[in-house]
C-alpha positions as CSV (number, residue, x, y, z in Angstrom):
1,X,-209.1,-154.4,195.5
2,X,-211.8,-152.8,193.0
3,X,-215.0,-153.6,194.8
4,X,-218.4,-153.3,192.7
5,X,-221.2,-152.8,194.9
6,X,-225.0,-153.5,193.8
7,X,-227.6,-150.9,195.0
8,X,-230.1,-150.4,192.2
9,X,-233.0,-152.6,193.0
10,X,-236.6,-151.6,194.0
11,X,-236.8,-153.6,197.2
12,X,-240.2,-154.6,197.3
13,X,-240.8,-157.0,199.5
14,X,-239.4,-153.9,201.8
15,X,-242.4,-151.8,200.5
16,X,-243.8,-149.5,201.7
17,X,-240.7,-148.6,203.1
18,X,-238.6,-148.3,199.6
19,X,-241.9,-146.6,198.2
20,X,-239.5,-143.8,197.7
21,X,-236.1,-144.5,199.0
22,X,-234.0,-147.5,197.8
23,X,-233.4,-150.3,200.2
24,X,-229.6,-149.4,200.7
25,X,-230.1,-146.0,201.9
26,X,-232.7,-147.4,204.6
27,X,-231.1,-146.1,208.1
28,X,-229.5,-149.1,210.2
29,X,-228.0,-147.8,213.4
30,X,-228.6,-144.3,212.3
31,X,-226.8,-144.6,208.8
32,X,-228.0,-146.2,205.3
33,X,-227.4,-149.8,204.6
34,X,-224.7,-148.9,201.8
35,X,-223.0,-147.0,203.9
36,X,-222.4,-149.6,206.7
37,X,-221.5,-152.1,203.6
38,X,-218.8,-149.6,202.2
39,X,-217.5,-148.9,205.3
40,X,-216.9,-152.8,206.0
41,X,-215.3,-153.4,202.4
42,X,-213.1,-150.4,203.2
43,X,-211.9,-152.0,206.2
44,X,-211.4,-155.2,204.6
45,X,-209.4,-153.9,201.7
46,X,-210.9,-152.4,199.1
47,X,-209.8,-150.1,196.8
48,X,-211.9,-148.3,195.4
49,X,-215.6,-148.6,194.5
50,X,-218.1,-149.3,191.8
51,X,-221.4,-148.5,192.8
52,X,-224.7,-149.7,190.5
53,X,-227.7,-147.4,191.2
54,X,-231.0,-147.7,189.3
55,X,-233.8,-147.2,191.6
56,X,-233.7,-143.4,193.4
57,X,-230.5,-143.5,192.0
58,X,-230.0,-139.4,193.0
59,X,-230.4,-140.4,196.8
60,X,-226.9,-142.1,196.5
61,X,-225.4,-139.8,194.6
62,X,-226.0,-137.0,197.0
63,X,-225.4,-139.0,199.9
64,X,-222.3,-140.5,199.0
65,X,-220.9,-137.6,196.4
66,X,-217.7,-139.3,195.0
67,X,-215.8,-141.0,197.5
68,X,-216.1,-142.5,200.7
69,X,-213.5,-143.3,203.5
70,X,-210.8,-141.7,200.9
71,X,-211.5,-144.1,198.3
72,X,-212.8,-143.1,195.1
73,X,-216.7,-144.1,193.9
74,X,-217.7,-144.5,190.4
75,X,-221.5,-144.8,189.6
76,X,-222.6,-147.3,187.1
77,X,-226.2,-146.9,186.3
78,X,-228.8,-150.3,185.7
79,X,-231.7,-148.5,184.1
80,X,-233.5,-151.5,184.2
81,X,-233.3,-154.0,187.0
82,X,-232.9,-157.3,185.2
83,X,-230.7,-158.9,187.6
84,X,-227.4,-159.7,189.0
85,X,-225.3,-160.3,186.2
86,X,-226.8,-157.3,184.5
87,X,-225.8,-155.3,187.2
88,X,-221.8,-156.0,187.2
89,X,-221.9,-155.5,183.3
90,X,-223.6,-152.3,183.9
91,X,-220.2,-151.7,186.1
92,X,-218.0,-153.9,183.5
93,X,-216.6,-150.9,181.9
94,X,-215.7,-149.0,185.0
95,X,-213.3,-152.2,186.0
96,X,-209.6,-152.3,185.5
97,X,-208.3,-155.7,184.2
98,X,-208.0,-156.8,187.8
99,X,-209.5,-158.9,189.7
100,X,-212.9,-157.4,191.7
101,X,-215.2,-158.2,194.5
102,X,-219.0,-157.9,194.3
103,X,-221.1,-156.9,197.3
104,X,-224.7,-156.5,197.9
105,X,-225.2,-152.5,199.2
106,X,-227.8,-153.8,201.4
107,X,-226.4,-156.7,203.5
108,X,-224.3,-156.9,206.2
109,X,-221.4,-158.8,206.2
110,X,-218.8,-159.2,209.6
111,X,-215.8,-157.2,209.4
112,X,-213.6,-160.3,210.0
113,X,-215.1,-163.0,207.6
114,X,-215.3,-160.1,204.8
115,X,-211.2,-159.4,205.1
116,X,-210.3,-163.1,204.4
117,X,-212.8,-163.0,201.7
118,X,-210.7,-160.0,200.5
119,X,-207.6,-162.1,201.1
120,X,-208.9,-165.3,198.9
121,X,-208.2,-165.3,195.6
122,X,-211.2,-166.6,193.6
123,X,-213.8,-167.1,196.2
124,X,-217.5,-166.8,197.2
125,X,-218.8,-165.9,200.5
126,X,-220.5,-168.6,202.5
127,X,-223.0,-168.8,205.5
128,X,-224.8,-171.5,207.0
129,X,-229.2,-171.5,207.6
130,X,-231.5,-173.6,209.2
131,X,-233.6,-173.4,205.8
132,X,-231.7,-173.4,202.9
133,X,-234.2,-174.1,200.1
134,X,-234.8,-170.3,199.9
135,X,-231.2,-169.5,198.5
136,X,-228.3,-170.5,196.9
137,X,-226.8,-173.5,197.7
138,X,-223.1,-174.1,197.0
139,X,-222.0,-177.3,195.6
140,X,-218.4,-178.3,196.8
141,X,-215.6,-180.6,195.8
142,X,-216.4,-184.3,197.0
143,X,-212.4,-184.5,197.3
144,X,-211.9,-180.7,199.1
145,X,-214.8,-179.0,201.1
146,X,-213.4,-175.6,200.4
147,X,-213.6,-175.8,196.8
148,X,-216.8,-174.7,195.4
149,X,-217.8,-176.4,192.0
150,X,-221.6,-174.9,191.8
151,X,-224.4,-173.2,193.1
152,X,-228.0,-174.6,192.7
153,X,-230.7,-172.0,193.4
154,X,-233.7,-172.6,195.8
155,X,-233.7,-176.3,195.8
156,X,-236.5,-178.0,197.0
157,X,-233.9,-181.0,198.4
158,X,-231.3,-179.0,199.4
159,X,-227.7,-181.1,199.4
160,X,-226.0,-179.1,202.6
161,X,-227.5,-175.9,204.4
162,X,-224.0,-173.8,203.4
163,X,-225.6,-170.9,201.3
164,X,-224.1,-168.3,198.9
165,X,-224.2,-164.9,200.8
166,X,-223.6,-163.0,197.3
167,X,-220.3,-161.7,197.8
168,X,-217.6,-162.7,195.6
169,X,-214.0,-162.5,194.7
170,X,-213.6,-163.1,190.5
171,X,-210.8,-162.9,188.2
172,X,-210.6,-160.3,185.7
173,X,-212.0,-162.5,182.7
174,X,-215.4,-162.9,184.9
175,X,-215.9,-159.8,183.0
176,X,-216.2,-162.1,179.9
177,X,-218.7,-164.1,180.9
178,X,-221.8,-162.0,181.8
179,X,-223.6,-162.5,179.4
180,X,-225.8,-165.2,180.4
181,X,-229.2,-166.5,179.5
182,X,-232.5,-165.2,181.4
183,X,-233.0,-167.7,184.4
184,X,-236.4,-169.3,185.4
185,X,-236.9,-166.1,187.2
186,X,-236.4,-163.8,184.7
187,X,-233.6,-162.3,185.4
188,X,-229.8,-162.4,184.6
189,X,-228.1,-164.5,187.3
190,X,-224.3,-163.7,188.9
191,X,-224.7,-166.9,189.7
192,X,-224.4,-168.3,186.3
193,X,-221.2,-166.1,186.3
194,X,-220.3,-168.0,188.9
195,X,-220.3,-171.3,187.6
196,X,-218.4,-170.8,184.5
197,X,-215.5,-169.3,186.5
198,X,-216.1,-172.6,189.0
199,X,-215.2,-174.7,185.8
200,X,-211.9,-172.4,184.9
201,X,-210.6,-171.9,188.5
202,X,-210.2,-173.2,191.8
203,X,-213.3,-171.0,193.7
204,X,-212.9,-171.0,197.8
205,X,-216.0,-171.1,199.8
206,X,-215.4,-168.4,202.5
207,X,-217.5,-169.3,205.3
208,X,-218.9,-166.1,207.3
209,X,-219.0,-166.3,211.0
210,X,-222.6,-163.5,210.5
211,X,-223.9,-162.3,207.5
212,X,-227.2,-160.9,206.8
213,X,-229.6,-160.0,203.9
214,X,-231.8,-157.2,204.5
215,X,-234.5,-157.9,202.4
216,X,-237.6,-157.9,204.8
217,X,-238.8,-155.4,207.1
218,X,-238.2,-157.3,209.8
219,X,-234.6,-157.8,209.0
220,X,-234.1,-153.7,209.2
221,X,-234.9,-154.4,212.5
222,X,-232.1,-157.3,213.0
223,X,-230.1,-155.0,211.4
224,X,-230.2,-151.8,213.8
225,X,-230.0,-154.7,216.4
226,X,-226.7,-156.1,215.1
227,X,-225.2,-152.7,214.2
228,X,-226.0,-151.3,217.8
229,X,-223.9,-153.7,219.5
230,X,-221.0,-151.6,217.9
231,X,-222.5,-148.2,219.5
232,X,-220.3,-146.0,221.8
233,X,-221.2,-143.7,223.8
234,X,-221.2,-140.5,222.6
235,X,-223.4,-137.6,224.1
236,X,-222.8,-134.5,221.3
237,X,-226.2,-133.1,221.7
238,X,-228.1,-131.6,224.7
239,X,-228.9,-133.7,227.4
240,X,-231.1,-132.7,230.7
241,X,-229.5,-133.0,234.0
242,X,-232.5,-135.0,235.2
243,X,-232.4,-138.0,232.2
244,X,-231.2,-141.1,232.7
245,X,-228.6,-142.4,229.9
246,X,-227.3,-146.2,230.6
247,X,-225.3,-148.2,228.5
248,X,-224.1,-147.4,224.9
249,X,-225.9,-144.1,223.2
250,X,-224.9,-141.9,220.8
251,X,-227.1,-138.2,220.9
252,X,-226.1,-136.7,218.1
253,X,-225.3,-132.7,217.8
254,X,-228.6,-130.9,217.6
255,X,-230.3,-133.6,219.2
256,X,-232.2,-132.6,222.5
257,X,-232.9,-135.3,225.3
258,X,-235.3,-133.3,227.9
259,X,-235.9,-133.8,231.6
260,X,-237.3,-136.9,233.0
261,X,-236.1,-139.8,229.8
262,X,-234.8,-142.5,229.9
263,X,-232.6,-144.2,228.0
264,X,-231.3,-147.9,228.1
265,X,-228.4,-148.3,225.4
266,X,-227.9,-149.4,222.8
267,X,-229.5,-146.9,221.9
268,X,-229.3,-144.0,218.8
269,X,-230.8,-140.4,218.7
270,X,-230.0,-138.6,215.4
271,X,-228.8,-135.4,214.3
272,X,-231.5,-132.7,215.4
273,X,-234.3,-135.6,217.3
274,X,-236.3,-134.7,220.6
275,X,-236.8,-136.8,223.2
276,X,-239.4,-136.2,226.0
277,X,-240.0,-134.9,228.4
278,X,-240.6,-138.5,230.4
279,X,-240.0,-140.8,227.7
280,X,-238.3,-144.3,227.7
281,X,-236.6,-145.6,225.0
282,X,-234.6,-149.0,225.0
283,X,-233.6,-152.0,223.2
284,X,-231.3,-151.3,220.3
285,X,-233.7,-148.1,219.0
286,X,-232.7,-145.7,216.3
287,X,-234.1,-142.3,216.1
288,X,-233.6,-140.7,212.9
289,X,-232.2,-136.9,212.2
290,X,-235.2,-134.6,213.5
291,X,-237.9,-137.0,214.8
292,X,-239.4,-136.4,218.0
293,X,-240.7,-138.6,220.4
294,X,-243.1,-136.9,222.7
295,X,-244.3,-137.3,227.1
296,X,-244.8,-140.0,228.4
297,X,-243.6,-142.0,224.7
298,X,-242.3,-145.6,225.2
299,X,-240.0,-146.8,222.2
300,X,-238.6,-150.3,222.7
301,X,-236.7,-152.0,219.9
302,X,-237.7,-149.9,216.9
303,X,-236.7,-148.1,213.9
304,X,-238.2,-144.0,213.3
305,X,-236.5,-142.7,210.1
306,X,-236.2,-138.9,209.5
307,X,-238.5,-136.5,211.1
308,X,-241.2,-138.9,212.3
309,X,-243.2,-138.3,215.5
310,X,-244.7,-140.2,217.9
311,X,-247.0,-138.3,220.1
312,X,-247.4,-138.3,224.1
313,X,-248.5,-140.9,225.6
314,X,-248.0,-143.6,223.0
315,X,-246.4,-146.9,223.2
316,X,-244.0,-148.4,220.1
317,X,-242.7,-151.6,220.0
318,X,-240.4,-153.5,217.7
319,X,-241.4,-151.6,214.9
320,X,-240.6,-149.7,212.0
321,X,-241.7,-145.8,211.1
322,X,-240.7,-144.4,207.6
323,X,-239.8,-141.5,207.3
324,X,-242.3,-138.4,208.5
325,X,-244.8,-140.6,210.2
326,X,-246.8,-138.9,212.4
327,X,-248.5,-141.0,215.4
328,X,-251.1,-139.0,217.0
329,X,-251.4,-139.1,221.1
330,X,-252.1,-142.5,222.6
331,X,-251.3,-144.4,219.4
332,X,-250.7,-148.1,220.9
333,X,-248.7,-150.7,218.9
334,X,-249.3,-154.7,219.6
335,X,-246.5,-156.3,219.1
336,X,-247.3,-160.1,220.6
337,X,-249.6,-162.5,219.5
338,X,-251.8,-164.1,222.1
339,X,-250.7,-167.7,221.3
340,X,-247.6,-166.7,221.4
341,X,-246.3,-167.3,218.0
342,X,-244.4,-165.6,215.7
343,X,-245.9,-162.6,213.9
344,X,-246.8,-162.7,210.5
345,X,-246.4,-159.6,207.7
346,X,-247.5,-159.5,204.2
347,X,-244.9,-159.3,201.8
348,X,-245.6,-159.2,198.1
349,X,-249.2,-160.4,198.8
350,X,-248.2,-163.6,200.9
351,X,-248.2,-163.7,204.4
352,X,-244.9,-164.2,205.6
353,X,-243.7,-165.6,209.1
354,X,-241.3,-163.0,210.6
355,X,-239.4,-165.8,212.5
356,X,-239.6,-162.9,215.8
357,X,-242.0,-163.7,218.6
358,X,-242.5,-160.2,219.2
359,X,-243.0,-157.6,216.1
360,X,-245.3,-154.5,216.1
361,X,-246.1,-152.6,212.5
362,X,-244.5,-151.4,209.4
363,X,-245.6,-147.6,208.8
364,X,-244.9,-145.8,205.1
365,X,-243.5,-142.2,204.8
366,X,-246.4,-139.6,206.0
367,X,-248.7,-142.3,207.4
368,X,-250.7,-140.4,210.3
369,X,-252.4,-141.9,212.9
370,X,-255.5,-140.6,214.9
371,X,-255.3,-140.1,218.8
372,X,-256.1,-143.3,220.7
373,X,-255.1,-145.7,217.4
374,X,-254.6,-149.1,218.3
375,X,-252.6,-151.2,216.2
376,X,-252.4,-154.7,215.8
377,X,-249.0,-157.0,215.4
378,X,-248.2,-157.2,212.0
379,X,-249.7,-154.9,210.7
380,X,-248.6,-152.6,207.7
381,X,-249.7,-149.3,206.7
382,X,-249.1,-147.9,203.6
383,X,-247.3,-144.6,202.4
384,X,-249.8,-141.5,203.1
385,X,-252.0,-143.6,205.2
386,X,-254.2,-142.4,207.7
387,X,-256.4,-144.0,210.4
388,X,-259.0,-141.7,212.8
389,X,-259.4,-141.3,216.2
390,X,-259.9,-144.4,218.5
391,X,-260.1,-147.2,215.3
392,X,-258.5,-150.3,216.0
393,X,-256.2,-151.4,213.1
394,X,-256.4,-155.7,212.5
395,X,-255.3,-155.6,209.0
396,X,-253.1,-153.8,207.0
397,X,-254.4,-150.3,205.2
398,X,-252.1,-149.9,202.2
399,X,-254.0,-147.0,200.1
């Protein structure tokens, strides 16, 4: 089935992090977001794909080229972000008179749920959260709790906790009805799409055994975590006679793994990475394509993108380093609060709960750290950031 996929926001609340790079090509498990999407909807049946870029539109381009998996990709292009809606009629005329599916190119979706949603007919994809008054929730047929008739957004009095992942299955005359009015949020909503086909079909609600939205920074983390449970082991680069590999890890070709590591899988080291001498890493960690991870370096549970660094004898923990950070010697990283709750971040000016007892920082691209930098939980430093030797980081340093 013709399968439009959205990838053109900004991600901000993922900032600094998207600062220059669009949310779906941040690295999950070593691979982008979109990827990881496209491969899922491939499995489940898609055809071919429509993807809508905006943002750093030339990264997917040039990752992706024009196919994926043998099936075709078309680019649509949303030069302005105005939601949604917006975003499938900026695909509209790259659609067959069939019906389609729409996918968000920066969630994850389980393989299994996202083939019956394939298999559906008219249908939306449905998940269930402790707190649903910060999404969509789906309205269903009083007479049949499959049927969805509506979806109210955000309610403060949420009806049910079954939410609306953003995936969809609509007919071909969906097409017909994007053209909706701006929502209280300023934006053109699929979900008013949604409705109107509600009232001229029977729409099932798919429920989805795992599904999740990677919006936060935290939830790259989740993520890698999820992804990593897929990991085999696969040791294509060079690794010392005298490390210690356990469990599930993948050392990519080029990578170099040097006397005296260890590593506890799941675990990934990219294309070109270094590793040691006498470094541990563990916990579902993802080292991007040439980063390098010095002596003595503890990783545990963290994200380094492309070509970042973390010098000897520094500690990371549940983290997340963009791409070219650069952590001089004895950079520590908190990553538990002291009354033991869970760590807040700033997103978007507000401080957020992370929901994860234990989180460390959030590092832009080129941020560099003095030796001997101490850094707090929750912290977030911006792209191009620096700190000098010894300082002690409480608060976030965004410029």
């Amino acid at each position: 089935m013709q399968t439009v996929v959205l990838a053109a926001g900004q991600g901000t609340r993922m900032r600094p992090l998207t600062d220059a790079t669009p949310k779906p090509m941040l690295p999950a498990a070593g691979r982008p977001l979109l990827e990881h999407t496209l491969d899922r909807a491939a499995d489940a049946g898609a055809s071919r794909f429509v993807v809508v870029v905006g943002y750093e539109a030339d990264q997917v381009r040039e990752h992706f080229g024009d196919s994926h998996r043998g099936l075709n990709i078309e680019y649509a292009e949303q030069t302005t972000q105005r939601g949604t809606a917006d975003a499938v009629r900026a695909a509209a005329p790259e659609l067959d008179d069939d019906p389609f599916v729409v996918l968000n190119g920066d969630a994850l979706y389980d393989p299994e749920s996202l083939t019956t949603l394939y298999e559906s007919g008219a249908a939306v994809g449905s998940y269930r959260v402790e707190n649903p008054s910060n999404y969509g929730v789906l309205q269903l047929d009083s007479n049949d709790d499959t049927r969805v008739t509506g979806v109210v957004e955000k309610p403060a009095n949420p009806d049910s906790n079954l939410i609306n992942t953003g995936s969809y299955v609509f007919p071909a005359s969906a097409t017909d009805h994007l053209d909706v009015s701006t929502s209280e949020r300023g934006e053109l909503e699929l979900t008013d799409v949604l409705e109107t086909v509600c009232a001229e079909h029977e729409v099932t609600a798919v429920p989805f055994d795992r599904w999740l939205d990677v919006g936060r920074p935290w939830e790259l983390l989740a993520a890698t975590e999820w992804l990593s449970e897929s990991l085999s082991r696969r040791l294509d680069g060079t690794v010392s006679d005298n490390a210690t590999i356990e469990g599930d890890v993948v050392v990519e070709s080029g990578a170099t793994v040097k006397s005296g590591v260890t590593i506890e899988g799941p675990a990934y080291i990219g294309a070109d990475a270094t590793v040691g001498p006498n470094a541990y890493i563990r916990g579902a960690t993802a080292i991007g394509a040439g980063a390098k991870v010095g002596h003595a370096v503890e990783i545990k549970n963290s994200v380094l993108m492309a070509e970042a660094t973390v010098g000897h004898l520094s500690y990371v923990g549940d983290s997340v380093l963009g791409q070219a950070v650069n952590f001089g010697a004895g950079t520590k990283v908190a990553n538990l609060r002291h009354d033991d709750e869970p760590v807040e971040l700033t997103v978007k000016g507000d401080r957020v709960s992370t929901g994860r007892r234990k989180f460390g920082v959030v590092v832009g691209d080129e941020a560099k750290t003095g030796i001997n930098t101490s850094l707090n939980a929750g912290v977030v430093l911006g792209q191009g950031v620096t700190t000098t030797p010894g300082e002690v980081l409480t608060r976030d340093r965004r410029d």
